[in-house]
C-alpha positions in Angstrom: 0.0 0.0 0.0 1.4 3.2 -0.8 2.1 6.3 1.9 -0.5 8.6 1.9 0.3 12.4 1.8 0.4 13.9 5.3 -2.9 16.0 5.9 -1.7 18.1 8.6 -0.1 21.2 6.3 -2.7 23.9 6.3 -5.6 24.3 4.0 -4.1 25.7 0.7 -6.3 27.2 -2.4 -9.7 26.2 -2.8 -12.3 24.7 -5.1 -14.5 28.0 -6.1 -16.6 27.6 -8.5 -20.3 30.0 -9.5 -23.1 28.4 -8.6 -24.9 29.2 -11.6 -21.8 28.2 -13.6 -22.0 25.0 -11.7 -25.9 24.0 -12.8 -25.3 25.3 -16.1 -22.4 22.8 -16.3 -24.3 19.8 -15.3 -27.3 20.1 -17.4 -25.1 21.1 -20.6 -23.3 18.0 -20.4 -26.1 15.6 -19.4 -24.1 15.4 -15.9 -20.8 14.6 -17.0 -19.5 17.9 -15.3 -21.0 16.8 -12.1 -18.6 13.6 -12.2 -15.4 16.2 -12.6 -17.0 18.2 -9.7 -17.0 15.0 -7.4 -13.4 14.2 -8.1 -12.1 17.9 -7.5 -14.3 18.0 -4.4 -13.0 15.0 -3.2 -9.7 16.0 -3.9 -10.5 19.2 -2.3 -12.2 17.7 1.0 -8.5 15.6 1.3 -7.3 18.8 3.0 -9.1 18.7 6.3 -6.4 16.0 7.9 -8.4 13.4 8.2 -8.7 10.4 6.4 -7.6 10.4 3.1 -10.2 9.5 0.2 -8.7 8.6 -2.9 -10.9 11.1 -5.7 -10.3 8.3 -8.4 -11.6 5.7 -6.2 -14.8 7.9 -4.8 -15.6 8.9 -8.3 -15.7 5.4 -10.0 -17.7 4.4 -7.0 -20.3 6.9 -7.3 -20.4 6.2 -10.9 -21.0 2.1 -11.0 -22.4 1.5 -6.7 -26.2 2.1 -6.7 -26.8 4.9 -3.9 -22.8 5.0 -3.1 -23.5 8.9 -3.8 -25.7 9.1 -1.4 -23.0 8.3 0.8 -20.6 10.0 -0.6 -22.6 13.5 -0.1 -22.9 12.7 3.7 -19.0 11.5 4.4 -18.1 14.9 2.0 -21.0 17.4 3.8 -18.8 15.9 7.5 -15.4 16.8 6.0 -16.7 20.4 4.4 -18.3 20.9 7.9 -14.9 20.0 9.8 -12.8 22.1 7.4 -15.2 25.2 7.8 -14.6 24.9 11.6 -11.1 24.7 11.2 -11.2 28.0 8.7 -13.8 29.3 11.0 -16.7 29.8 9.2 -19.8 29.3 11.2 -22.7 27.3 10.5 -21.8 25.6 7.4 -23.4 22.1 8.1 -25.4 21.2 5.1 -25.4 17.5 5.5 -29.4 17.0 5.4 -30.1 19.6 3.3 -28.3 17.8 0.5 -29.2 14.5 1.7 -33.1 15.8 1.5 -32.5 17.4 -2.0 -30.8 14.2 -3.4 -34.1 12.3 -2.7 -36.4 15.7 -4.3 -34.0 17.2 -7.0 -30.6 15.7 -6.9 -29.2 19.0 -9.3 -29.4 21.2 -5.7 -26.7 19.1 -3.9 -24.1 20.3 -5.9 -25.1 23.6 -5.6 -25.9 23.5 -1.9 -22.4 21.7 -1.5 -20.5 24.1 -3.7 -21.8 27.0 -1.9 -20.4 25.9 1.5 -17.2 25.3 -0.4 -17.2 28.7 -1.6 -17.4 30.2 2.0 -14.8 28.5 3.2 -12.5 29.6 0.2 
């Protein structure tokens, strides 16, 4: 197994992207966007220092596991919510919101998610 890279370095860039940009994205490309957005994201959400998620891994899961995304948004919402505290940026949990939209129009939880990204970059 190969060594991980250390997660303990601070928080460096971001992952900003316009929301409108964002839903314009996915519905031009039939969602294929959205499947780049989950591997940045993931990629992204590696910097809190804790466990690290490989994005290749994450994005052929939620691509070929029924309902894997499902727990992909939670695990990601956790590690958005743990790297807003540590940037402090209050009240950024949106973990059931985007589990609640997933079930009524699954095009909101990236937009939902992305916008709590955006606040803490």
């Amino acid at each position: 197994m190969q060594n991980m890279p250390n997660n303990t370095a601070p928080m460096q860039g971001g992952y900003h992207v316009d929301i409108v940009k964002l839903i314009i994205l996915c519905v031009v490309t039939c969602g294929i966007y959205m499947y780049y957005w989950i591997y940045k994201v993931t990629e992204f959400t590696n910097q809190d220092g804790g466990e690290y998620r490989n994005p290749t891994n994450k994005l052929l899961l939620c691509l070929f596991v029924p309902f894997y995304y499902l727990y992909w948004i939670y695990v990601t919402c956790k590690k958005i919510e743990v790297m807003s505290n540590q940037r402090g940026v209050p009240g950024n949990d949106v973990t059931v919101l985007a589990i609640v939209l997933y079930l009524v129009i699954s095009l909101g939880v990236p937009a939902v998610m992305q916008s709590a990204i955006n606040k803490i970059c």
